[in-house]
C-alpha positions in Angstrom: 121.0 99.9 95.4 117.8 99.7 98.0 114.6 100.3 96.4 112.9 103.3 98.2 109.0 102.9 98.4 106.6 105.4 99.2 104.7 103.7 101.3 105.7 101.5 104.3 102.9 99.1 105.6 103.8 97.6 108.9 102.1 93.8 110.1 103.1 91.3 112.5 100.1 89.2 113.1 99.1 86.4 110.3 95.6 88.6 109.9 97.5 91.7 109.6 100.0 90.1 106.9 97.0 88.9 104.9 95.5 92.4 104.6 99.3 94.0 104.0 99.4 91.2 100.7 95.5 92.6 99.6 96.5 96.1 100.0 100.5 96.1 98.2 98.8 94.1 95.2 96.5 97.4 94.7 99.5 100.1 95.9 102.6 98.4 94.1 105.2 100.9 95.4 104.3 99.6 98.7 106.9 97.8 101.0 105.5 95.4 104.0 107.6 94.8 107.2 107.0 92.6 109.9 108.4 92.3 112.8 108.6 88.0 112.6 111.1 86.4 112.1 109.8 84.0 109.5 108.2 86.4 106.8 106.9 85.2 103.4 108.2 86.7 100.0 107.9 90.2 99.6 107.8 91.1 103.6 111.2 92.8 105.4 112.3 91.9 108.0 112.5 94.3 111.2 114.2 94.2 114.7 111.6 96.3 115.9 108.9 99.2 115.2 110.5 101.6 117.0 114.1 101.3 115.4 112.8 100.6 112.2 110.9 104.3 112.5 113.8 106.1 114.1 115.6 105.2 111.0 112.8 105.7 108.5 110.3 108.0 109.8 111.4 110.6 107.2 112.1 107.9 104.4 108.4 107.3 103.8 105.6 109.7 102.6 102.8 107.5 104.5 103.1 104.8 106.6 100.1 102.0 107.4 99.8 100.4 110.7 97.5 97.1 111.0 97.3 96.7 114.5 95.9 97.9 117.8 95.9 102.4 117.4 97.7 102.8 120.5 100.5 100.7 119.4 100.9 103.2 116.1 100.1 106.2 118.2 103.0 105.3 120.7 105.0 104.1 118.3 104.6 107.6 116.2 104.8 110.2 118.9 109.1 110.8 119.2 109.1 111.2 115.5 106.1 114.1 115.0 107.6 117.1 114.2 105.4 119.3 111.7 102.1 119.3 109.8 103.7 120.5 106.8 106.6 117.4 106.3 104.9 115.0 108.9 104.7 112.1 106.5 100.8 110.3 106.5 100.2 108.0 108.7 96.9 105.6 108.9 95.7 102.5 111.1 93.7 99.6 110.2 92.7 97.1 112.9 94.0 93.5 112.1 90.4 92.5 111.2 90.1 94.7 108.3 86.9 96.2 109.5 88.3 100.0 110.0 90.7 102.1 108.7 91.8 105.3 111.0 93.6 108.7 109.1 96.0 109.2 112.1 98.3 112.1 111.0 98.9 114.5 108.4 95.4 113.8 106.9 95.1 116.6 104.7 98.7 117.8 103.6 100.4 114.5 104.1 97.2 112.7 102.2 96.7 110.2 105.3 92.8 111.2 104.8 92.8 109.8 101.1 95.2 107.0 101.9 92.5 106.0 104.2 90.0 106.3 101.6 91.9 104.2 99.6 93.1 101.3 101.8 89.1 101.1 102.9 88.4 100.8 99.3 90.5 98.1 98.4 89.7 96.6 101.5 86.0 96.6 101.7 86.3 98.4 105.2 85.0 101.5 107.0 87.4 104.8 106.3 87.6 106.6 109.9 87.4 110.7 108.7 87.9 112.8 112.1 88.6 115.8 109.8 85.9 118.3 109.8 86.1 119.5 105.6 85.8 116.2 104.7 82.8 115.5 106.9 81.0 118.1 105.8 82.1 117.2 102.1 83.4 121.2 101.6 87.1 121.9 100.5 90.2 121.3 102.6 91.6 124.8 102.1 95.1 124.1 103.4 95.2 121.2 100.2 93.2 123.0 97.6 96.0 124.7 96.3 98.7 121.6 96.1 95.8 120.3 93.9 95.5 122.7 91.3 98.7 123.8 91.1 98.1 127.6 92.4 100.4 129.2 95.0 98.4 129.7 98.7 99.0 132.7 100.5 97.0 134.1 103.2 96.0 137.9 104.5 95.2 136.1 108.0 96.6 133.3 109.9 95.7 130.3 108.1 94.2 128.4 111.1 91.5 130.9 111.9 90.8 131.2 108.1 90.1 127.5 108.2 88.5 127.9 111.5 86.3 130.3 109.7 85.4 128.0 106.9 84.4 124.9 108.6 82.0 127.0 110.8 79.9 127.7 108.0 80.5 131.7 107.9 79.3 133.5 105.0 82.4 133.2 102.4 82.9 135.3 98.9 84.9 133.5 96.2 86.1 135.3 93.8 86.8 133.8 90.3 89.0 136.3 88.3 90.7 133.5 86.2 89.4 130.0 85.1 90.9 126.9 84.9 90.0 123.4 86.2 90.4 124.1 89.7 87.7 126.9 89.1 85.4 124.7 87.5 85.7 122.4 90.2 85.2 125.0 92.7 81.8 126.4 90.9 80.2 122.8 90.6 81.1 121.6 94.1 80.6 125.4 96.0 79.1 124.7 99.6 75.7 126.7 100.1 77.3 129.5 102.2 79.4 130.5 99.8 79.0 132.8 96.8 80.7 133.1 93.8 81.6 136.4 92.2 83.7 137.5 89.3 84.7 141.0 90.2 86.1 142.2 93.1 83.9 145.6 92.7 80.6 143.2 92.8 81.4 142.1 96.2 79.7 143.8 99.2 82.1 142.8 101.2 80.2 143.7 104.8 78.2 140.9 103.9 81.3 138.4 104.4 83.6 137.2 107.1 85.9 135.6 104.6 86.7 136.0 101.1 88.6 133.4 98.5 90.2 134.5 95.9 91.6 132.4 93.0 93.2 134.8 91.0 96.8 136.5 90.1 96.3 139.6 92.2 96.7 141.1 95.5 93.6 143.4 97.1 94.2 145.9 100.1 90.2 144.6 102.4 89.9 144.3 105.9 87.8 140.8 105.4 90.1 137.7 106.1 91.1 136.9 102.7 93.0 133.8 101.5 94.5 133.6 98.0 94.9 130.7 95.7 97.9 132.3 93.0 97.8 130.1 89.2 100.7 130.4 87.4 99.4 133.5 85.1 100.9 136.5 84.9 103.9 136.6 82.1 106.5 139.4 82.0 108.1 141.2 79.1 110.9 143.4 79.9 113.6 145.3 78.3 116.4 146.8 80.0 119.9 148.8 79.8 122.5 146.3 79.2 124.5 145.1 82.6 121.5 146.1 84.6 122.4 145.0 88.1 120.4 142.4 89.2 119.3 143.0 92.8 117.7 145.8 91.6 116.3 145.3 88.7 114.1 142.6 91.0 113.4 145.2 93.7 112.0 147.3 90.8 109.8 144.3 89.7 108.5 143.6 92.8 107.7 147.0 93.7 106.0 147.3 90.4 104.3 144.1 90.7 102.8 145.6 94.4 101.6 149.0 92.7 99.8 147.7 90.3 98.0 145.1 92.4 100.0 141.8 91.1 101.1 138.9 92.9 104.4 138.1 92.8 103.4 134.0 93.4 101.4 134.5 90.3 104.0 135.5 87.6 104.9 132.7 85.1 107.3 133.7 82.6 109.6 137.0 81.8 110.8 137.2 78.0 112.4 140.0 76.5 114.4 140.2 72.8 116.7 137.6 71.6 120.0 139.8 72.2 119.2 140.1 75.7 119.5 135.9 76.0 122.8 136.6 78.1 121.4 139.4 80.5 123.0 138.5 83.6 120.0 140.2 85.5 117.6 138.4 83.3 119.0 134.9 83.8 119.2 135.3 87.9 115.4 136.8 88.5 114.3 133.1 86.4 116.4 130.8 88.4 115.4 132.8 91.6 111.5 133.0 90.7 111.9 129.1 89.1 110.5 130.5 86.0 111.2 130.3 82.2 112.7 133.0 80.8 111.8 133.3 76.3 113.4 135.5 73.9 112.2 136.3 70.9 113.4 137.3 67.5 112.8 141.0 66.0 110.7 139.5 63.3 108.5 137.2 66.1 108.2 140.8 68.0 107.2 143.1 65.5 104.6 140.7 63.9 102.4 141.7 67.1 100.4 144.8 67.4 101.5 146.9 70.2 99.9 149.8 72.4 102.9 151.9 72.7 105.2 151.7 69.5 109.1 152.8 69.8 110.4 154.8 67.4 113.6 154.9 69.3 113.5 151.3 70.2 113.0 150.6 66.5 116.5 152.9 65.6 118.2 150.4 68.2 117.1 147.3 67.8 114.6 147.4 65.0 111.7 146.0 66.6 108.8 148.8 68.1 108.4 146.9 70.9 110.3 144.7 73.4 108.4 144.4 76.8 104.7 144.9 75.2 105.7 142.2 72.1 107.3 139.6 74.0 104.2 139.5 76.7 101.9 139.1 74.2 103.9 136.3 72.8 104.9 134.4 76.3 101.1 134.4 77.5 99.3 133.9 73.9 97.5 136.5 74.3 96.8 139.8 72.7 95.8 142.5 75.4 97.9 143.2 78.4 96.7 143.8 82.3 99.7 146.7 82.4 101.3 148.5 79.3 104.5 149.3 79.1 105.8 151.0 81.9 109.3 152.8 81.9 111.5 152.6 85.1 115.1 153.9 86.1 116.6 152.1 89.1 118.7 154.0 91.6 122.4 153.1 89.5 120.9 155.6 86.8 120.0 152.3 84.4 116.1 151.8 82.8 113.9 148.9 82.4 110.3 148.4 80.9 107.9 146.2 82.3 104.2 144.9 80.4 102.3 142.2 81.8 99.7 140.3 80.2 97.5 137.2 81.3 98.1 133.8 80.3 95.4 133.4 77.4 94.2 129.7 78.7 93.6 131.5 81.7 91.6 134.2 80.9 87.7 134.5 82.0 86.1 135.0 78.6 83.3 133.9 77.2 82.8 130.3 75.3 80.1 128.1 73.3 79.6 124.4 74.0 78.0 122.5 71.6 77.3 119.5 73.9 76.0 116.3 73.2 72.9 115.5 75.1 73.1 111.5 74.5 70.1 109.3 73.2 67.5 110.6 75.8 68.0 109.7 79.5 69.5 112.6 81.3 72.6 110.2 83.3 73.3 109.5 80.0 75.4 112.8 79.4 79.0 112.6 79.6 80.3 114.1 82.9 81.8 116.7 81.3 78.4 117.5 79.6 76.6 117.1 83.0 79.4 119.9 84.6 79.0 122.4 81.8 75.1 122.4 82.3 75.9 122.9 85.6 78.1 125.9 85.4 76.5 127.4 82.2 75.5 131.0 82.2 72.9 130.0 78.7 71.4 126.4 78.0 69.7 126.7 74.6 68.3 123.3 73.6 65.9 121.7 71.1 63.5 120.6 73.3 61.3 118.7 70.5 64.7 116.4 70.3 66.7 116.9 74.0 64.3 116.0 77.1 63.8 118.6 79.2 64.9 117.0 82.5 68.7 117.3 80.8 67.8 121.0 82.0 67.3 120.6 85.6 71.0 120.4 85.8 71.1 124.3 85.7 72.1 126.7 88.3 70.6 129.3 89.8 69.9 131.9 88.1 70.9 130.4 84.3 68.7 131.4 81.5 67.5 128.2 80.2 65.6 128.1 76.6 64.0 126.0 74.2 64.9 126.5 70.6 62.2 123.9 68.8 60.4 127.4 68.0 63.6 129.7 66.9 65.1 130.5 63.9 69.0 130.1 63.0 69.1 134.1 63.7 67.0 134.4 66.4 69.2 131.9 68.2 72.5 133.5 67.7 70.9 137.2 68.7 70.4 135.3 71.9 73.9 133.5 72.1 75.5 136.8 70.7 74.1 138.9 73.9 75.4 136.3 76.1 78.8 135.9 74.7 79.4 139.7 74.7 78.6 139.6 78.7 81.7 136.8 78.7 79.1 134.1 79.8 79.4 130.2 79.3 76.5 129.1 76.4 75.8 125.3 75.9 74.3 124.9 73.1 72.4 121.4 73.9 72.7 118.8 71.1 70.3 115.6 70.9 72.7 112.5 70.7 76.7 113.2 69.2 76.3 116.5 66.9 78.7 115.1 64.6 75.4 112.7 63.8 72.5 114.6 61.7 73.1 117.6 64.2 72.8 120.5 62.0 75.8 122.0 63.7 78.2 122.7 60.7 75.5 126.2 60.2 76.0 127.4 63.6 79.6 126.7 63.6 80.3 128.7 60.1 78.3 131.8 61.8 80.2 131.0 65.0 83.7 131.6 62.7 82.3 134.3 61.0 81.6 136.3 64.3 85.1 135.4 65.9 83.3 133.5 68.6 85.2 130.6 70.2 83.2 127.5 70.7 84.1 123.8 71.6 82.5 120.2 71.2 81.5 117.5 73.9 80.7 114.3 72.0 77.6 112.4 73.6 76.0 108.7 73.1 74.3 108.6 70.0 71.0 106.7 69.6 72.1 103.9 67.5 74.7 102.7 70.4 72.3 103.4 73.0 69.7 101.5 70.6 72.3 98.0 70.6 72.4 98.4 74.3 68.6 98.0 74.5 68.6 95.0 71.9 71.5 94.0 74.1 73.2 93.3 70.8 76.5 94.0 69.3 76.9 95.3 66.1 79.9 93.9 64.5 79.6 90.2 64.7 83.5 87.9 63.5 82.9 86.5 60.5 79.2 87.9 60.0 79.2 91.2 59.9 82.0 93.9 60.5 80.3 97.4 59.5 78.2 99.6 60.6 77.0 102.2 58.1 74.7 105.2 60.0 72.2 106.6 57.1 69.1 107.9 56.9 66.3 107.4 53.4 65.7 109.9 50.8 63.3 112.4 51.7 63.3 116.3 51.5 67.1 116.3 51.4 68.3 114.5 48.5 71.2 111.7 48.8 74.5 111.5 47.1 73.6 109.1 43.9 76.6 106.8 45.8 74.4 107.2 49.2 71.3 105.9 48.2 69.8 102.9 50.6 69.7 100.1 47.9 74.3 100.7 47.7 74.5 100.8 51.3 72.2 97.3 51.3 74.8 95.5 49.0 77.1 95.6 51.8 74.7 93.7 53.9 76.1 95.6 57.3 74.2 96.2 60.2 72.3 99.4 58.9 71.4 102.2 61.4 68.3 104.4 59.4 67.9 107.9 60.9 65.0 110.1 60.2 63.0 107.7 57.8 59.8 106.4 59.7 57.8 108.6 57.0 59.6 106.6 54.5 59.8 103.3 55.6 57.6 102.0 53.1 60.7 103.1 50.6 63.0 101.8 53.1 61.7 98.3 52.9 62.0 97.9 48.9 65.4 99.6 48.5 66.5 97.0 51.4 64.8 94.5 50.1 67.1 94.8 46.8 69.8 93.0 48.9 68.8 91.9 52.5 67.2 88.7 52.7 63.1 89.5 53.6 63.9 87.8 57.1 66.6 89.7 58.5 66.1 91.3 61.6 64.7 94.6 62.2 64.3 97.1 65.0 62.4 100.1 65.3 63.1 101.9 68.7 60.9 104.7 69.2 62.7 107.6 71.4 65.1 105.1 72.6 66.3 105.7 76.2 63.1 108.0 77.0 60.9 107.6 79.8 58.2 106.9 77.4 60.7 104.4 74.9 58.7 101.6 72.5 60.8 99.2 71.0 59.7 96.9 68.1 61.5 94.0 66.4 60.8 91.9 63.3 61.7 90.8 60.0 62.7 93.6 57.4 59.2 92.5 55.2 57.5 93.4 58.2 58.9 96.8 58.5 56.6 99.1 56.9 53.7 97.4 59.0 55.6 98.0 62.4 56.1 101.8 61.8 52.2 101.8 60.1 50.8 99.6 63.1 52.6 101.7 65.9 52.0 105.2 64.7 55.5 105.9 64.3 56.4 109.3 62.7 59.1 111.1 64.8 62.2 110.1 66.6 62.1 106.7 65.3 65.3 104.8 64.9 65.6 101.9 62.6 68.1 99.2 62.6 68.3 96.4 59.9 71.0 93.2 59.9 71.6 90.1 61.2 73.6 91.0 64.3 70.4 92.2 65.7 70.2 89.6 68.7 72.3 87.0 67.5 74.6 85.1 70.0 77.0 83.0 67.8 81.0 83.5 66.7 83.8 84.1 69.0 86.0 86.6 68.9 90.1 86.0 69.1 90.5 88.5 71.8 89.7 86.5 74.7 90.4 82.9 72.4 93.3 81.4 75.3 94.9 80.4 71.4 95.4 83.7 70.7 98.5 85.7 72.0 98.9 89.6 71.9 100.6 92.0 74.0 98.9 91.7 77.3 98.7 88.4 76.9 101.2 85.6 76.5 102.7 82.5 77.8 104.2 84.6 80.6 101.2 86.6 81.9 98.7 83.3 81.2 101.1 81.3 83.6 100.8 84.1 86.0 97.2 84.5 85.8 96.6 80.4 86.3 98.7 80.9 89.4 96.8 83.2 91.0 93.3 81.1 90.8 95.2 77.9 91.8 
């Protein structure tokens, strides 16, 4: 059988099959034809361009010419039928030095495939498209991206028109998912983000976006990105006829403001799993249709309780339960409603919103990392971003971390809060359904006093997540440029800290951990270090290395190295009381034993006699 590539890369000259070699090595599902009669290994054979597109044009998603433009332009311009199946097509001159998106460069990806090629290339990506010059969304992609359904209140073109002119644009965010995440952190400055439709003067707009599972009767130019959100439960007369048990759907899907393109799931009661009406409206929509057991059903609470259902079926709810269950969550956007079609038969209808799609509030316990603020894993960096409440310790976090804020975030410092005084703060954020980060120093799984906040978090029913950050003692061996495990000399790392105010487990003291002789990371001891030393000193050797790295990472950073008999003298000599880290062990610096992982002796699975014999190949 003929193995059908996504891409089709077309070369003739030696240059342009050179380039075609670099760029299917990086893009493996790509197949290169030539037009010469003697091609190398891996290139096909063509009569001629033209034939070889009248035959393919529609086989191909994107197509890359290397060549002169007007030979791809002529070469293209029988076989253009339609923006919306046109298949991508770029150019790149036989030289290497540009590469041209030519058609379909937003829906077809010819403006990404550009991107890409120029990449792997080392050349200049030719953009003619005006969203991506201006670095603001491609609005006739967005919603292929995200997985949400587009549909427009105006023709799409002047919408877009609209857009890349810069006119004052509304976005409304009624649900939140990635997409909408991505949309807050990378909003252009003339447009404004809103969570209500009610908070939008709308006057003040010529266009409005909406990302959300609804439909809204305004005269501004609207355009609506749909996620897959709403979920139906129904129950219905048996042998309900199909056609209009849809048309009552849909009508009550328009009264009450829902979009149809939004709806995810329908589910009713385990006895209707053979309802001929049931089964059509899911493979029409191309959605899932649940059942659920009585027992499933009546374990949920429900707004409007049967007493006749439960005489029937024995469950006190059918449409109201099964919503609840198919979207996860436990509040509906319509409660049960009670229909009778025009044959005389009756339906219900609740709909609730799909719980990871809801707009609620959240706490973020994000780790800050060791000190300097591009230190913060991204996702740290885009919750600061988009947080409605930053509450850090500012005596532990640098304050720059901060700066990542938007408008119009509260931003405080906790050094001089109590426990409660902190959560009254968080408590009259989360009841507004605001995003809190709570602003960590290093990992807060590491001597981050979390486990408190988390038990009152519980306690109060308040969700919360973690983002792990770079703790001190790894940004610490990137500073000693050292690594901590060592083959054959040392294969631990123990993170402690010395006995001060808090007492250790009898098991934890310092002089056990020294018996294993592993490199030693010491929090929160420079007070002790005179202690430190003599409980070290038990097992360590007097000259094994030793680091003290004072606010590691800092703009204002001191790092010290010795020999552990020195070390009370470093911390005495240097002042050091606070945000001292101390590492003890022999890995500190050193530069001897090899590890097996790279040892050409030493096979594993992505290495072998096989891949090695590739791999001298390509150098030869």
């Amino acid at each position: 059988m003929k193995q059908v590539y996504h891409t089709a890369i077309i070369a003739s000259t030696d240059r342009a099959l050179a380039l075609a070699a670099a760029i299917s090595r990086e893009i493996p599902e790509a197949a290169v034809f030539s037009t010469r009669p003697e091609t190398v290994a891996g290139v096909t054979y063509i009569r001629s361009i033209s034939s070889f597109l009248e035959e393919h044009f529609t086989t191909y998603t994107s197509f890359v010419f290397i060549g002169a433009l007007g030979i791809c332009v002529r070469s293209i311009a029988p076989h253009i039928q339609d923006k919306t199946t046109d298949p991508a097509v770029i150019n790149l001159d036989d030289h290497g030095f540009f590469v041209q998106s030519v058609l379909s460069g937003h829906l077809g990806g010819a403006n990404q495939l550009a991107k890409q090629v120029a990449r792997i290339l080392g050349a200049q990506a030719v953009i003619t498209t005006s969203s991506d010059l201006q670095d603001i969304w491609a609005l006739d992609t967005l919603g292929r991206r995200f997985s949400w359904t587009t549909t427009a209140g105006s023709p799409m073109n002047s919408i877009i028109s609209l857009f890349v002119n810069n006119r004052r644009t509304a976005l409304l965010l009624e649900v939140k998912d990635q997409g909408t995440e991505w949309l807050t952190r990378t909003r252009p400055a003339f447009v404004d983000i809103y969570y209500k439709l009610e908070d939008i003067p709308l006057s003040d707009y010529e266009l409005l976006i909406a990302v959300t599972c609804r439909k809204y009767e305004v005269i501004t130019p609207v355009l609506y990105y749909h996620p897959a959100a709403l979920h139906i439960g129904m129950g219905c007369s048996r042998d309900i006829e199909p056609d209009l048990l849809e048309a009552s759907l849909l009508r009550q899907l328009e009264v009450h403001g829902f979009a149809r393109e939004a709806v995810k799931s329908i589910g009713s009661i385990d006895i209707k799993h053979d309802e001929t009406a049931f089964l059509q409206l899911a493979e029409k929509w191309k959605i899932p249709f649940h059942t659920y057991t009585a027992a499933a059903l009546n374990s949920c609470e429900v707004a409007n309780p049967s007493e006749v259902v439960k005489s029937k079926l024995d469950v006190y709810s059918v449409s109201e339960a099964s919503a609840l269950l198919s979207s996860g969550n436990t509040r509906w956007l319509l409660e049960k409603q009670k229909i009778t079609v025009a044959s005389g038969k009756k339906h219900t209808i609740a709909v609730s919103l799909d719980a990871a799609l809801e707009r609620r509030a959240q706490i973020a316990i994000v780790g800050a990392g060791p000190g300097d603020a591009r230190l913060i894993a991204i996702s740290g960096k885009e919750l600061l971003e988009t947080a409605d409440l930053i509450l850090y310790a500012g005596s532990l976090v640098p304050e720059e971390l901060t700066h990542y804020a938007k408008n119009g975030a509260v931003v405080c410092n906790s050094a001089g809060m109590t426990l409660e005084e902190q959560m009254t703060l968080m408590e009259a954020h989360y009841a507004k359904g605001h995003l809190i980060v709570r602003l960590q120093s290093g990992d807060p799984s590491i001597y981050g006093a979390i486990q408190e906040q988390m038990s009152l978090f519980d306690e109060k029913g308040m969700e919360y997540f973690i983002v792990p950050g770079i703790s001190s003692f790894q940004a610490a061996a990137a500073v000693l440029k050292s690594e901590f495990t060592i083959p054959e000399v040392v294969q631990t790392i123990i993170l402690t800290r010395g006995e001060g105010n808090t007492p250790l487990p009898e098991r934890e003291k310092l002089q056990e951990m020294a018996k294993h002789r592993a490199t030693m990371c010491i929090f929160l001891s420079a007070t002790i270090a005179r202690n430190v030393q003599a409980q070290l000193l038990e097992h360590y050797p007097p000259e094994t290395p030793v680091a003290v790295l004072y606010r590691v990472t800092w703009k204002d950073e001191q790092v010290f190295t010795g020999e552990l008999h020195e070390l009370a003298a470093i911390v005495r000599n240097n002042k050091l009381t606070r945000t001292a880290l101390i590492i003890v062990g022999s890995a500190i610096g050193a530069r001897k034993n090899r590890s097996h992982l790279y040892n050409p002796d030493w096979k594993h699975i992505f290495r072998n006699q096989k891949t090695n014999a590739a791999n001298k190949k390509d150098t030869l």
